[in-house]
C-alpha distance (Angstrom), angle and dihedral (degrees) to the residues before:
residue distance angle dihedral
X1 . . .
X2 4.18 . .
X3 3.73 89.7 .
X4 3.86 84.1 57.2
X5 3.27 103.7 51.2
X6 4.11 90.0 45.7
X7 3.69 86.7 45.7
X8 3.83 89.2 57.2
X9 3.84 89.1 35.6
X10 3.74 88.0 57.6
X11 3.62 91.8 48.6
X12 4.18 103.5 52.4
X13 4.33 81.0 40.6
X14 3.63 83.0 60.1
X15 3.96 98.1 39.2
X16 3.66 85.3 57.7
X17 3.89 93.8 43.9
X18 3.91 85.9 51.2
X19 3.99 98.0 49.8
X20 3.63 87.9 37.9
X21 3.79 87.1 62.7
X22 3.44 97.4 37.0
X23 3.77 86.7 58.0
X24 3.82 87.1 50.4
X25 3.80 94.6 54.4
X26 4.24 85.6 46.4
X27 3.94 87.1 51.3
X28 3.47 88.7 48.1
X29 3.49 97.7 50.6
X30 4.33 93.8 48.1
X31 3.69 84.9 53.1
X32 3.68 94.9 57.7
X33 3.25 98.0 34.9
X34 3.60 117.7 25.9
X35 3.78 112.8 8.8
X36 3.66 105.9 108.6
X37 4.25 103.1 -155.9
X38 3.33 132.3 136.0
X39 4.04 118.2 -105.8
X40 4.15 95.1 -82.0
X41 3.92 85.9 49.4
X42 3.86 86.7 46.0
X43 3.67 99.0 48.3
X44 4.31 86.5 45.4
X45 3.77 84.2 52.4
X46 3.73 93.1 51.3
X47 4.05 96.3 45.7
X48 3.84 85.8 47.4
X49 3.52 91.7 51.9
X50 3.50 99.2 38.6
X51 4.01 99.2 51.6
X52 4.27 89.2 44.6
X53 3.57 86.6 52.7
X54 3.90 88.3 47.4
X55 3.96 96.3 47.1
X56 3.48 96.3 31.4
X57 3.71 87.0 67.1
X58 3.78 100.3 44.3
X59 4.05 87.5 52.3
X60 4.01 84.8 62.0
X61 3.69 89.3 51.5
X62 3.18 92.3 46.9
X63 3.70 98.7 50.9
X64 3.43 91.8 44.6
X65 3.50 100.1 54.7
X66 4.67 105.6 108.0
X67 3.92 85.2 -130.5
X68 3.42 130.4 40.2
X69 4.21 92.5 152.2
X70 3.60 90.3 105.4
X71 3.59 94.5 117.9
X72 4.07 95.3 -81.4
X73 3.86 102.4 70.5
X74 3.61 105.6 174.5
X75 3.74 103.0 -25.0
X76 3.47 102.6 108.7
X77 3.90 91.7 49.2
X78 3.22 90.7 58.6
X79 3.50 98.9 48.3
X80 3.39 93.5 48.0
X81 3.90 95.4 50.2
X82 3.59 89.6 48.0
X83 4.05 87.7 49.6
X84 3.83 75.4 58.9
X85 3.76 106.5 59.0
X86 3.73 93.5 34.3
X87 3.89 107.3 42.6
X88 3.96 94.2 33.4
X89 3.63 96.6 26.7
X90 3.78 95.5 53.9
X91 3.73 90.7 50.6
X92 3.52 94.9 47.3
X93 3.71 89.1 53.7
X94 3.78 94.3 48.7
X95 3.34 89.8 52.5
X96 3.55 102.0 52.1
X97 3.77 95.5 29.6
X98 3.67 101.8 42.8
X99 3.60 94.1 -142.1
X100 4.27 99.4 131.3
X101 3.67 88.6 -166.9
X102 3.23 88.1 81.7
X103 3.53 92.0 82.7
X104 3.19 102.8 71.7
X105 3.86 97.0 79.6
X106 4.35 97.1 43.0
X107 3.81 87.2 90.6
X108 3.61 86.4 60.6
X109 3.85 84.2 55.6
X110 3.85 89.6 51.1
X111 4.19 95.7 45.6
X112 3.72 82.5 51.0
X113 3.81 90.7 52.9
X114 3.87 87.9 42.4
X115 3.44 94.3 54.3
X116 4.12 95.3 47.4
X117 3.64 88.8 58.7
X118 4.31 94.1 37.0
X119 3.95 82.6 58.1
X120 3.99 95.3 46.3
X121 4.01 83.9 53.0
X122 3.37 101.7 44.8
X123 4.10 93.3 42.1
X124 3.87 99.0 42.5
X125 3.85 122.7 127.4
């Protein structure tokens, strides 16, 4: 029954991972294509787009690995997805939105990210 419920566990963590990078290659495409910004916007695009791409693939890794009961379960997903929405998310937003503010919480994206990978380190086998 537990290896069920992790089996189908695994699979919605990778669903996510998958739309998550789907969305990345979308974003991606928009900002080469039909984002009109100046060249800061452009280069915030790119970063965005580049560490979503990045994470997005380690969270499908991640999800995919048979056994994640090492000790870190699915904390560092999670981290890292959240590193996601918040550090690319935020810059996507200011970029579209305008609002600069905004930039005040992406290093919250980043520490999340920071932390996802600080807890595959200090957890590996």
């Amino acid at each position: 029954m537990d290896t069920d419920i992790q089996t189908s566990g695994s699979r919605i963590l990778q669903r996510i991972a998958a739309v998550t990078m789907a969305a990345g290659v979308a974003l991606g495409a928009y900002g080469a294509h039909g984002l009109d910004a100046d060249a800061k916007g452009l280069a915030n695009w790119k970063t965005a787009v580049l560490y979503h791409l990045i994470h997005g693939i380690v969270l499908y890794f991640l999800a995919s690995r048979p056994n994640r009961s090492n000790g870190n379960g699915n904390g560092p997903w999670w981290c890292l997805f959240a590193g996601i929405v918040i550090f690319s998310g935020m810059l996507y937003a200011i970029v579209l939105t305008g609002v600069t503010w905004l930039g005040a919480i992406v290093p919250i994206g980043g520490l999340a990210m920071i932390i996802g990978w600080l807890w595959l380190a200090v957890t590996a086998k």
